[in-house]
Structures are given as structure tokens and as C-alpha cells.
N, C-alpha and C positions, 0 to 999 in steps of 0.2 A: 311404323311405316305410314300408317294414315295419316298418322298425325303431319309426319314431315311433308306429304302429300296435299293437305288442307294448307299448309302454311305455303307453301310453292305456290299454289293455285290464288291464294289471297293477295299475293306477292303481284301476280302477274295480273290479276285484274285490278290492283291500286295504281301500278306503275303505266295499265294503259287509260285509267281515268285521267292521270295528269298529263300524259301524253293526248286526250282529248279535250281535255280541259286547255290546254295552252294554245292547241289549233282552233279552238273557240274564241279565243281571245284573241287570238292573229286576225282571223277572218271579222269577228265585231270592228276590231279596230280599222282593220283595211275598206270597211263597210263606211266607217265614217269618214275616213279619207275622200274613199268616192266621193260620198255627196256632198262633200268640201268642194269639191274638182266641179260637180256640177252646179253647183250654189256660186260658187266665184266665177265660175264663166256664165250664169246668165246676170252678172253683175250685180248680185244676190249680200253683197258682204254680211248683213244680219245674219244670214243663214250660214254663209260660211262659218261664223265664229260660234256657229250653234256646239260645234266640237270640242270648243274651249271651257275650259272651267270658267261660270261667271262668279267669280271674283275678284275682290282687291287685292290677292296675293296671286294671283295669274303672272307669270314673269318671261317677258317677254326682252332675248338680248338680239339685237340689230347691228347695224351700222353706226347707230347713234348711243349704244351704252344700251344699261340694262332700262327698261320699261315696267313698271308694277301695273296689273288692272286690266280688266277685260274692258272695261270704260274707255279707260287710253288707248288700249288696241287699237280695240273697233273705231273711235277718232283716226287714229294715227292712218288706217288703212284707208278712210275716205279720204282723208287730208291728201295723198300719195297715189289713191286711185280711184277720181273725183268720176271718171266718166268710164264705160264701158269700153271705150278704146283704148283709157288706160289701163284697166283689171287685164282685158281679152279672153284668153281662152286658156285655162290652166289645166297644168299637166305635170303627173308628179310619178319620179321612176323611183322604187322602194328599194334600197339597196339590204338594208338589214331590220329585222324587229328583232329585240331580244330583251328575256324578262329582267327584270333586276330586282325584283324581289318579289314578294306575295302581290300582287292586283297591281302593279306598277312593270313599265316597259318603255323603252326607250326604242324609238324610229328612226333611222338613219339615210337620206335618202338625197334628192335633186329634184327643182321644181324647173318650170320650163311655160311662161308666158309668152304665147302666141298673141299679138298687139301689133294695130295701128299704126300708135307712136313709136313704135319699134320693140321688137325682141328684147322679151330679159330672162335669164335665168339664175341659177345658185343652186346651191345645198342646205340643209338643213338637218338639224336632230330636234326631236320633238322627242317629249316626255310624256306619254299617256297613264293615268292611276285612274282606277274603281273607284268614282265617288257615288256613294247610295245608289250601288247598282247598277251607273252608269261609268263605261270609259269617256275620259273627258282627258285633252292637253291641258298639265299645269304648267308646262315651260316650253317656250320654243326659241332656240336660235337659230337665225335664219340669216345667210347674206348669199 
């Protein structure tokens, strides 16, 4: 009876480490969203992309087809929003985070730019993975 007692008790404190472990990882992740949201609206783009994987295999799919490159991004987003009137004031409503496998998560959600030049908004999923420690997007589709 101990025994089956010891194994019950191991049961329940594994099953709520991963249960703390995975609100860990919501909350990192939603941490960097924030200062995404605060980085693009003080027209910050450098910092914005601080969330992004800086790599060549960054993949980034738009309007315009699939994009490779944290390089091209970060172009592609001053090319599109050269002045602070045109970034504005970004706002992002999370609809779902859910894991898909070990250190990797998928964000589901709507962004919503307050601008000058006029209002724009959309949706997006974005793919966060554990690289060395850190949560970073390695793919975002956004329109």
C-alpha cells in the first residue's frame, strides 16, 4: 500500500510540474509579445524583431508569398512602415497558444494598428520554439 501510495503522490507532482511548466511558457511567450507591442508602437522595428529568430531560415509567409530571413524582415517591415505614422500604435488580441510539441508553440491570434495613414488590421499564427534558452518566432503568417 505504500508503495502504490509513493507512486500516486509522484504521479501528481510530475503531472503538475508540466502543468507549471507550460504556464511558464505561455506567460514567457506572452512577455514577448508585449514588448513587441511596445517596441512597434514607439516605432522601435529593431526591437520589435528582437522576438524573432535572427536567422536565414526565419520564414516569414504574407501577402506577397513565403519570405526566408530575419534580414528580409526587418527590410521588408521599414520598406512598408518607413515612418511612425505608418507602424502607429500596435495591438495584438491572442486568441489561442497551444504546444505542438517539446519547446515549440503555435500563437493564434489578430493584430490591430492604430495610424495616421489609416487603420489596419489582420490575423496571424506565429510559431514560437526554445532556441538556447530562449523563446524566439521561427515562422509567422500574417495578413
Amino acid at each position: 500500500m505504500k508503495k502504490l501510495m509513493f507512486l500516486f503522490a509522484a504521479i501528481l507532482v510530475l503531472s503538475s510540474c508540466k502543468i507549471e511548466t507550460k504556464e511558464q511558457d505561455k506567460k514567457d511567450i506572452l512577455a514577448i509579445m508585449d514588448a513587441q507591442q511596445i517596441a512597434w508602437s514607439k516605432h522601435d522595428l529593431e526591437g520589435f524583431m528582437q522576438g524573432y529568430w535572427k536567422s536565414d531560415s526565419l520564414k516569414f509567409y504574407g501577402s506577397n508569398g513565403v519570405k526566408l530571413g530575419w534580414d528580409k524582415t526587418l527590410a521588408n517591415y521599414k520598406k512598408r512602415y518607413p515612418t511612425p505614422d505608418h507602424s502607429g500604435i500596435l495591438e495584438f488580441k491572442i486568441n489561442d497558444i497551444t504546444k505542438i510539441e517539446k519547446e515549440s508553440y503555435y500563437v493564434m491570434g489578430a493584430y490591430h494598428l492604430t495610424r495616421k495613414v489609416g487603420d489596419a488590421s489582420g490575423v496571424f499564427m506565429i510559431i514560437f520554439r526554445k532556441i538556447k534558452g530562449e523563446w524566439k518566432i521561427v515562422a509567422d503568417t500574417s495578413c
